[in-house]
Each structure stands twice: as structure tokens, then as C-alpha cells.
BABA-659266 format. One record per atom (N, C-alpha, C): residue in three letters; x, y, z. Coordinates in steps of 0.05 Angstrom, whole numbers, plus 5000, padded with zeros to 4 digits. Layout:
BABA-659266
ALAXYZ ...
END
This chain:
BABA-659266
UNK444670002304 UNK443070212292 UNK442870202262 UNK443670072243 UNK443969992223 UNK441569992209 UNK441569822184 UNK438269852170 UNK438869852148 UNK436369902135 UNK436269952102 UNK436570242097 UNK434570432117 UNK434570682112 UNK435570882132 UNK435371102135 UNK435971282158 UNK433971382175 UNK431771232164 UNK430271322188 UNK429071592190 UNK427071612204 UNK425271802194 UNK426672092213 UNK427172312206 UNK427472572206 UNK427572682239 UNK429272692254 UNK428672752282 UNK429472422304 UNK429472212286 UNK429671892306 UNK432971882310 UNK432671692331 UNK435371692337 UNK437071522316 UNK435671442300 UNK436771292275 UNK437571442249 UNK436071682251 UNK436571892231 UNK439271962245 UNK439372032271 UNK441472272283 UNK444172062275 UNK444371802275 UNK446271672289 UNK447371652252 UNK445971612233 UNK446971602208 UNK447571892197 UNK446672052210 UNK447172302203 UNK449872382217 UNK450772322236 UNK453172372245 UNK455672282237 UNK454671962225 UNK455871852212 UNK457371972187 UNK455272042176 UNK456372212149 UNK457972472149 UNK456872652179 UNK459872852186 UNK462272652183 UNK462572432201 UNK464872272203 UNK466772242183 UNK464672142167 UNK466472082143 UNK467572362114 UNK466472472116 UNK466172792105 UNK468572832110 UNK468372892143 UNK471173102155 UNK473572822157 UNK473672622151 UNK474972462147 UNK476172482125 UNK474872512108 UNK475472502076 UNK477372752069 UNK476572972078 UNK478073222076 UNK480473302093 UNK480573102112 UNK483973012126 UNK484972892109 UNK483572632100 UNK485672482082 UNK486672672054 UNK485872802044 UNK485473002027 UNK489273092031 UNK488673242048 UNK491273382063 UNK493073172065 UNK492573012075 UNK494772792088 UNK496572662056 UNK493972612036 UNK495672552007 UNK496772801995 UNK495572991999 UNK497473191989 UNK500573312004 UNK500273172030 UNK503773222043 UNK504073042030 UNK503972772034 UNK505572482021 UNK506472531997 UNK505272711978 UNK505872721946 UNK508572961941 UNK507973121959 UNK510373351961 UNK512073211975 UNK512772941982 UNK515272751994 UNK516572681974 UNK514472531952 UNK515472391939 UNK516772471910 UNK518372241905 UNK519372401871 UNK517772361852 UNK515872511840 UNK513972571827 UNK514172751805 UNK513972631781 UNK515272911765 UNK512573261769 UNK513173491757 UNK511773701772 UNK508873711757 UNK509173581724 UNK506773521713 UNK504273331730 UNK505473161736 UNK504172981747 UNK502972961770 UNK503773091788 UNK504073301811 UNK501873351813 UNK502273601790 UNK500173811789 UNK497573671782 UNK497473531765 UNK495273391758 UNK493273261777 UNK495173111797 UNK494372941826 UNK492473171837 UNK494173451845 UNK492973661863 UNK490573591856 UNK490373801832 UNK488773901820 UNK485573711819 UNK486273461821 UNK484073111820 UNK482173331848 UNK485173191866 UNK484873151890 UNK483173441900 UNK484273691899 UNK482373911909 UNK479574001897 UNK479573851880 UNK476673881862 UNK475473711879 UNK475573481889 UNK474273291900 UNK473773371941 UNK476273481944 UNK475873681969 UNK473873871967 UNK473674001947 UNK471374211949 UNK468874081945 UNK467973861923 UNK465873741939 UNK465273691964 UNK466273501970 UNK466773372001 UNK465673612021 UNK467673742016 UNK466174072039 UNK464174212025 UNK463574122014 UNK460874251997 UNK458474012009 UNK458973812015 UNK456973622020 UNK457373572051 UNK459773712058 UNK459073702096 UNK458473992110 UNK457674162089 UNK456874382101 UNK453574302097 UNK453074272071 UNK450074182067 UNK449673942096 UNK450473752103 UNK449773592121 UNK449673762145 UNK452173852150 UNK452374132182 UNK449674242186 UNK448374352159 UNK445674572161 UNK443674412164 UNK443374082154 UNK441173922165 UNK441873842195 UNK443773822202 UNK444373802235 UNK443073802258 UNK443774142250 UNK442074282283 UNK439974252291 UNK438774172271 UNK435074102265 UNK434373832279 UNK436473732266 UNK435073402277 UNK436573272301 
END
């Protein structure tokens, strides 16, 4: 199902790249979580730490900012 583009609005080529991109979204925002246990394992000083979070949850709130926008193109197509 692959291509150059996604395909026009409603095709099963739209749907199948479009699901794709949930995939990777709600992927992204596990891994999110998953580096933030790993980092509270490790010896990390608390500056540094904090700094990581801080990357890292800014970049989570995109992420769910761009798989809620995908969720609302969804239902439609």
C-alpha cells in the first residue's frame, strides 16, 4: 500500500497511512513514558534529570497534540 502520497481522502490508501500515523503517535508517547522510567533508574545527576523531563514532555505534548488532530480526521475517513 505504499506510494509517494496518501492518497486521496476516503481510499483505502488514505485509511491505511492514516492509521499508520495513529501507530506511530501512540507509539511515540509510550516510548515517552518508557524513557522517563529508565531515567528515574539511572544515576543521573537531578539538574540533568530535570532538563531530560522537561525535552522529553514538551515533545509528548506535541505528539498528543498531533494524534488527537489525526483521531478527529479519523472517523471521517
Amino acid at each position: 500500500m505504499g506510494g509517494a502520497g496518501m492518497g486521496r481522502a476516503g481510499t483505502p490508501a488514505f485509511r491505511w497511512h492514516l492509521s499508520n500515523v495513529q501507530t506511530w503517535c501512540s507509539a511515540a508517547l509510550t516510548d515517552e513514558d518508557t524513557c522517563l522510567d529508565g531515567l528515574s533508574s539511572r544515576a543521573v545527576d537531578a539538574g540533568t534529570r530535570a532538563a531530560i523531563r522537561g525535552k522529553v514532555v514538551e515533545v509528548a505534548q506535541v505528539t498528543s497534540n498531533a494524534l488527537a488532530l489525526v483521531n478527529k480526521v479519523g472517523p471521517g475517513y
